[in-house]
VOPAGU-2260 file (C-alpha; in pm, 1 decimal, decimal comma):
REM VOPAGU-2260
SITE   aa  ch    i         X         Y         Z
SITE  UNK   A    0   12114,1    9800,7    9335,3
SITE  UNK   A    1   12296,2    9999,7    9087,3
SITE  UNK   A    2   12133,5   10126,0    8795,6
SITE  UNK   A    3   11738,4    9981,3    8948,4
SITE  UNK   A    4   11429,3   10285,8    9031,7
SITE  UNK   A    5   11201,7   10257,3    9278,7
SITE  UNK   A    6   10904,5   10453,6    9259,9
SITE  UNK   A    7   10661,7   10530,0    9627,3
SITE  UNK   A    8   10335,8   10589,7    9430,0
SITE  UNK   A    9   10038,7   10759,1    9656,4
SITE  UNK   A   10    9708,2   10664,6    9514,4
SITE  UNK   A   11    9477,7   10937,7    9665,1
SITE  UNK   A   12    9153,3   10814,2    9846,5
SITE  UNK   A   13    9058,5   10562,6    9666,6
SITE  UNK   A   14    8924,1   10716,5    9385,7
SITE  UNK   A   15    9109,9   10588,3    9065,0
SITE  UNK   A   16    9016,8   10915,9    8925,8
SITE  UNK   A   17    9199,2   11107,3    9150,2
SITE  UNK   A   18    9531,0   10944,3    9078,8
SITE  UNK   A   19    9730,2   11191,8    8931,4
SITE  UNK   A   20    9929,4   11190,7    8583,1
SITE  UNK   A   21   10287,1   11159,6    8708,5
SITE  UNK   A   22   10157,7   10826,6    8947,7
SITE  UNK   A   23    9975,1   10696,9    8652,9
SITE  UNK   A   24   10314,9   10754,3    8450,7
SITE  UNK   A   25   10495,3   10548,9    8718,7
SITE  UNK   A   26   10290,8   10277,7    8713,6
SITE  UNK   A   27   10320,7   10250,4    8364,8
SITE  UNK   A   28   10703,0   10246,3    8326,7
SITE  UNK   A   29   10760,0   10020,1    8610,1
SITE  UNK   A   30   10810,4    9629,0    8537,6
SITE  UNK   A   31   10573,7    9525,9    8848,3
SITE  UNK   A   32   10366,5    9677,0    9133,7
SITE  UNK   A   33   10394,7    9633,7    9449,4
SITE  UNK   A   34   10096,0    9599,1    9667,6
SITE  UNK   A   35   10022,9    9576,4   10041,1
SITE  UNK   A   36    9764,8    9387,4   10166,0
SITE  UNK   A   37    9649,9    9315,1   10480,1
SITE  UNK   A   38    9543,9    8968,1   10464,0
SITE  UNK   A   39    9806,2    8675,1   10571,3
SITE  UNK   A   40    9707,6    8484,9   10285,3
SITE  UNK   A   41    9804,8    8757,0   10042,9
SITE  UNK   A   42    9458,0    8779,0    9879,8
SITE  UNK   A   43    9363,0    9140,0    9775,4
SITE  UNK   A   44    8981,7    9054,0    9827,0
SITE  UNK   A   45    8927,7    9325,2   10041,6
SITE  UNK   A   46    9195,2    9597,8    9934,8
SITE  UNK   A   47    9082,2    9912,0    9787,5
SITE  UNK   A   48    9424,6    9972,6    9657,1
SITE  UNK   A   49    9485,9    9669,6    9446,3
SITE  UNK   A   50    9125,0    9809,9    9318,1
SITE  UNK   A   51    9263,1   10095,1    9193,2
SITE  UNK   A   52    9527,4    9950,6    9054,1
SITE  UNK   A   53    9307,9    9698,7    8836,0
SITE  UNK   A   54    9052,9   10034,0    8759,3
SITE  UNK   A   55    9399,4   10208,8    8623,2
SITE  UNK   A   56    9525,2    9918,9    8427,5
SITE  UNK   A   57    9181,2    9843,1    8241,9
SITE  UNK   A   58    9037,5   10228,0    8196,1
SITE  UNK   A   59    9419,6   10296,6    8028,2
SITE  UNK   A   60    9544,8    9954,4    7864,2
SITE  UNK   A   61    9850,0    9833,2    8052,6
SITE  UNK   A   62    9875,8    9515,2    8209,2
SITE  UNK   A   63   10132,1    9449,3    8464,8
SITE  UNK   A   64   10274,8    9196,8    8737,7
SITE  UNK   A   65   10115,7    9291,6    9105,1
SITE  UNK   A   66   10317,9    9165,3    9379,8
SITE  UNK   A   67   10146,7    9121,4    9686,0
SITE  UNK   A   68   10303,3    9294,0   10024,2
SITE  UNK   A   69   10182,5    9181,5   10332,8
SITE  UNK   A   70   10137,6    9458,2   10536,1
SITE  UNK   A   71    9978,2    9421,9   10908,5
SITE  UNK   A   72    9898,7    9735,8   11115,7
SITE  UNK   A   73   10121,3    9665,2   11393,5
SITE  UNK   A   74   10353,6    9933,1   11292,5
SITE  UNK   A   75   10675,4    9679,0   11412,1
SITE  UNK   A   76   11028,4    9754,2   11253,9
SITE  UNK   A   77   11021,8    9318,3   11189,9
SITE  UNK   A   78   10699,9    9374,6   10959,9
SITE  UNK   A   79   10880,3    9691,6   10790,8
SITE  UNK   A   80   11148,6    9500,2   10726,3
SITE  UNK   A   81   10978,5    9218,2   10562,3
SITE  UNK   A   82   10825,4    9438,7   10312,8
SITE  UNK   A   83   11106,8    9569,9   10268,3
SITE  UNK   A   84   11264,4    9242,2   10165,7
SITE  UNK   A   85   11005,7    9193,0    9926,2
SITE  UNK   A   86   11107,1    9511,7    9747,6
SITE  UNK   A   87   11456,1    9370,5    9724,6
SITE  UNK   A   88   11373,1    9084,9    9607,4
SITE  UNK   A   89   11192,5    9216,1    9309,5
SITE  UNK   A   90   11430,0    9493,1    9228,0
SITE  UNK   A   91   11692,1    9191,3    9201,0
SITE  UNK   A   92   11444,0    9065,0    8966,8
SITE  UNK   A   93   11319,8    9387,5    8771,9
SITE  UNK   A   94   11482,6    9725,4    8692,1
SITE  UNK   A   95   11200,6    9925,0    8794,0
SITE  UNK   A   96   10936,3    9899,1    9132,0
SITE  UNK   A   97   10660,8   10032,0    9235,6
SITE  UNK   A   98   10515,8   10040,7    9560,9
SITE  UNK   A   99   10203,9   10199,4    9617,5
SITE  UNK   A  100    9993,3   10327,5    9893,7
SITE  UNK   A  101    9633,5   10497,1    9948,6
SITE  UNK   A  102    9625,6   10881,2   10062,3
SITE  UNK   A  103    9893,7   11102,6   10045,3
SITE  UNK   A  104   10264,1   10936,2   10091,2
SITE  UNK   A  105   10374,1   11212,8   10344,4
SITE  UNK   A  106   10070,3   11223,0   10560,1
SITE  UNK   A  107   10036,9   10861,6   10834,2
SITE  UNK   A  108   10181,2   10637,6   10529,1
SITE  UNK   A  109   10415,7   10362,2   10566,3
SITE  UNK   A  110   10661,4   10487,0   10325,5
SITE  UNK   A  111   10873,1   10664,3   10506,7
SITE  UNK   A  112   10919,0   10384,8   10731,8
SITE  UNK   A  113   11015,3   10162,5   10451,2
SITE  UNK   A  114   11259,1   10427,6   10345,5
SITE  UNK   A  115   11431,1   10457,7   10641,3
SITE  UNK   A  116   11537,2   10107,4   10678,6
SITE  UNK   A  117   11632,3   10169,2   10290,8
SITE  UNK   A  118   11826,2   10460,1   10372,6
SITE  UNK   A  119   12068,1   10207,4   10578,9
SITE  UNK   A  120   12091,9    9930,5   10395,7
SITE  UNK   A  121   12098,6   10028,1   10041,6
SITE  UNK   A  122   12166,7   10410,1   10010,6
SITE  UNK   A  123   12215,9   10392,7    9623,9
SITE  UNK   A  124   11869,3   10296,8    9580,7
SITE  UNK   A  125   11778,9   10536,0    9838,8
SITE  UNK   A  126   11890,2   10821,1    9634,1
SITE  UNK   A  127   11757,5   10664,9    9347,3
SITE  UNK   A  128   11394,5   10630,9    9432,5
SITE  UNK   A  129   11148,0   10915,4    9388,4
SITE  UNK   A  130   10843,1   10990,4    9673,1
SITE  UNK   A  131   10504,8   11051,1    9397,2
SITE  UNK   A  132   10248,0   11260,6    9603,2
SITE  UNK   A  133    9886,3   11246,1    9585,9
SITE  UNK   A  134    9524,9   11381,2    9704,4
SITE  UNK   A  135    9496,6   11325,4   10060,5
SITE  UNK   A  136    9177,1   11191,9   10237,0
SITE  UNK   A  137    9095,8   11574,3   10417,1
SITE  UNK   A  138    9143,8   11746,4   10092,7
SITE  UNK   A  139    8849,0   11543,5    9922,5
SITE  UNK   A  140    8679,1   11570,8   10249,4
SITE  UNK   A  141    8643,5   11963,2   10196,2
SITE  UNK   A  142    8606,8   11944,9    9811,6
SITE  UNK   A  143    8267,0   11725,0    9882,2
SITE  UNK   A  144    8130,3   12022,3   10125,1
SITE  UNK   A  145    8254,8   12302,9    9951,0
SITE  UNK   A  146    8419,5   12402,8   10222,5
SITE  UNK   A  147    8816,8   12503,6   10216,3
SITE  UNK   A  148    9082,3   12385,5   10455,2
SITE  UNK   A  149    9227,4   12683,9   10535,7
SITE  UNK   A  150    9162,8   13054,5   10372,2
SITE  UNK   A  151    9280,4   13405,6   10372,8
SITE  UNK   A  152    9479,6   13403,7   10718,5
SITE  UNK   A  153    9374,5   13114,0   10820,5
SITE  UNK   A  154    9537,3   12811,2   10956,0
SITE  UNK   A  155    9497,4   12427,8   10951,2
SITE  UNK   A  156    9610,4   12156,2   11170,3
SITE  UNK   A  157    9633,7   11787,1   11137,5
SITE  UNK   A  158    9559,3   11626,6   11491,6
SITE  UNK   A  159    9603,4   11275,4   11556,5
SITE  UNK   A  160    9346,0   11165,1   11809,6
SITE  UNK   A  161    9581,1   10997,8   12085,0
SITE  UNK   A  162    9557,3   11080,0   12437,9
SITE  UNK   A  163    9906,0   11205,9   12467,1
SITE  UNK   A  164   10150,0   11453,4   12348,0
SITE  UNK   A  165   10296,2   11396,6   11975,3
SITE  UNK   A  166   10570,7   11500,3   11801,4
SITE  UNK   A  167   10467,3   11768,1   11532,4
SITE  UNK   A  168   10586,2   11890,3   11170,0
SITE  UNK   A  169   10534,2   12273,7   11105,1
SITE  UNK   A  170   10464,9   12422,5   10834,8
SITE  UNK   A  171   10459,3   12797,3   10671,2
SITE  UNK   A  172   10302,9   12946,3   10464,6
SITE  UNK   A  173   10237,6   13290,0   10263,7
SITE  UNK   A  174   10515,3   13455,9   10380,1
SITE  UNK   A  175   10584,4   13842,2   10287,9
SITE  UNK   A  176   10850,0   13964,1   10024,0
SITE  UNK   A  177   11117,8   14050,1   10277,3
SITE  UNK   A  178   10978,8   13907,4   10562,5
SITE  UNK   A  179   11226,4   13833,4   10887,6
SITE  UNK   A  180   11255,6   13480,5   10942,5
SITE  UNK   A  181   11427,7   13488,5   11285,2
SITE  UNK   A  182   11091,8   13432,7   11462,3
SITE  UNK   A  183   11070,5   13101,7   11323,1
SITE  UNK   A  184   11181,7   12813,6   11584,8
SITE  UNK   A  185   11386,6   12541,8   11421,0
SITE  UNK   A  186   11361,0   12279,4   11644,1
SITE  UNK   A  187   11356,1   11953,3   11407,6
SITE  UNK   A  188   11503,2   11960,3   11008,8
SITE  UNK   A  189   11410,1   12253,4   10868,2
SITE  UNK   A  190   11379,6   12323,9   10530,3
SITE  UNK   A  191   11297,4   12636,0   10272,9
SITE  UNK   A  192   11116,9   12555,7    9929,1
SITE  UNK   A  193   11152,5   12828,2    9655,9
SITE  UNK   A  194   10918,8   12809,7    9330,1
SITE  UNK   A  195   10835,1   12468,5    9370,0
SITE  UNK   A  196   10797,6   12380,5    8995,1
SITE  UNK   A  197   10849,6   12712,6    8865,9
SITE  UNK   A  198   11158,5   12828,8    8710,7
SITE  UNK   A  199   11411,2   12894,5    8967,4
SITE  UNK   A  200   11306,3   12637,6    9218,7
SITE  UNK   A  201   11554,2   12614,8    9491,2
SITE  UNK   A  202   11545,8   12374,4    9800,7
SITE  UNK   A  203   11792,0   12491,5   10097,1
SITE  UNK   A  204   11846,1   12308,4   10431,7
SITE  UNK   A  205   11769,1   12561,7   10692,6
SITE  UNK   A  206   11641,0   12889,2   10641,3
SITE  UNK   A  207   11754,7   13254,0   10512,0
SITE  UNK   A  208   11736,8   13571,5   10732,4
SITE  UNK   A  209   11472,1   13746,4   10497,4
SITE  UNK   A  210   11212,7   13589,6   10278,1
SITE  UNK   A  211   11306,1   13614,9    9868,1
SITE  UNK   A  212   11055,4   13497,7    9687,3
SITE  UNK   A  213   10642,7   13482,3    9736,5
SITE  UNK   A  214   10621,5   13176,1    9637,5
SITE  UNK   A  215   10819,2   13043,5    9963,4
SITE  UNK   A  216   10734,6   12753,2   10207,5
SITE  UNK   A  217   10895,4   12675,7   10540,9
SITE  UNK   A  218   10860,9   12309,6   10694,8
SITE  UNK   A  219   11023,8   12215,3   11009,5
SITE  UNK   A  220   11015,4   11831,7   11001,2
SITE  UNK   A  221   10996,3   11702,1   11357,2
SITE  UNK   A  222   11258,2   11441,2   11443,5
């Protein structure tokens, strides 16, 4: 897979308006589009993302090939894997993929899942593929009441509604110029973001002992 991109494109909530400029890039530059679908027959009659994807390609003038993925919600490492064929086979066909998916990529998406299994079995493409973030379904939720997520102090969970205890990502925010970080459990893969798109953005594994820089965010990925 030398010398092929794949691109993870998040679509937002199924507004094709809300699709932002670097996804819309993406799309543009890649040979053909990936897209899951739920039904067995591969028809996208119901699926709001191969909407969006027809919305995008008529309101901006591109045309391109749309692969179906069939993608069931039985969350089994066998149906992973068969979409994850399907990317294969198309990047053996076509320098550049993309797969897309509603929502935000890092929030309940099946992404990560796919790039896991990519991780193994084809690391070069792995490194060469590029996660595209975009509006989640909770941050148009409180634009439409006016009503923010978090504010001042405040903080904001994401809560899955299962009846048992769940693994959880962590994740800080607004830290203090010179700020101790030793009260800050690591307990998955942590991570510090500097400046993220500013000048002088720096990504470190772990943490430092003091905080730098305002613009600072801590996650602790859970494992």
């Amino acid at each position: 897979m030398q010398n092929k991109k794949l691109y993870m494109v998040s679509l937002g909530p199924g507004d094709f308006e809300l699709v932002t400029i670097k996804a819309l890039r993406a799309l543009k530059n890649s040979d053909v589009i990936c897209v899951p679908t739920k039904s067995k027959d591969n028809s996208f009659d119901k699926s709001m993302t191969y909407k969006i994807i027809k919305n995008l390609m008529d309101e901006f003038g591109f045309d391109k090939p749309i692969v179906p993925v069939y993608a069931p919600m039985n969350f089994t490492q066998e149906a992973w894997q068969k979409q994850v064929d399907i990317l294969l086979d198309s990047l053996n066909d076509h320098n550049t993929v993309s797969f897309v998916t509603l929502g935000d990529s890092a929030v309940y998406s099946t992404v990560y899942y796919l790039l896991n299994i990519l991780e193994v079995q084809e690391k070069e493409l792995y490194e060469n593929s590029e996660v595209i973030p975009g509006v989640t379904s909770f941050s148009l939720a409180s634009a439409r009441v006016k009503k923010p997520l978090c504010l001042g102090d405040g903080a904001l969970e994401i809560v899955p509604l299962l009846d048992k205890e769940v693994p959880t990502t962590k994740i800080y925010m607004r830290p203090k110029i010179g700020m101790s970080t030793s009260h800050l459990e690591e307990t998955g893969d942590f991570y510090t973001f500097e400046n993220l798109n500013y000048k002088e953005e720096n990504t470190i594994k772990g943490k430092y002992e003091t905080v730098k820089k305002y613009m600072t965010l801590f996650i602790d990925f859970h494992k």
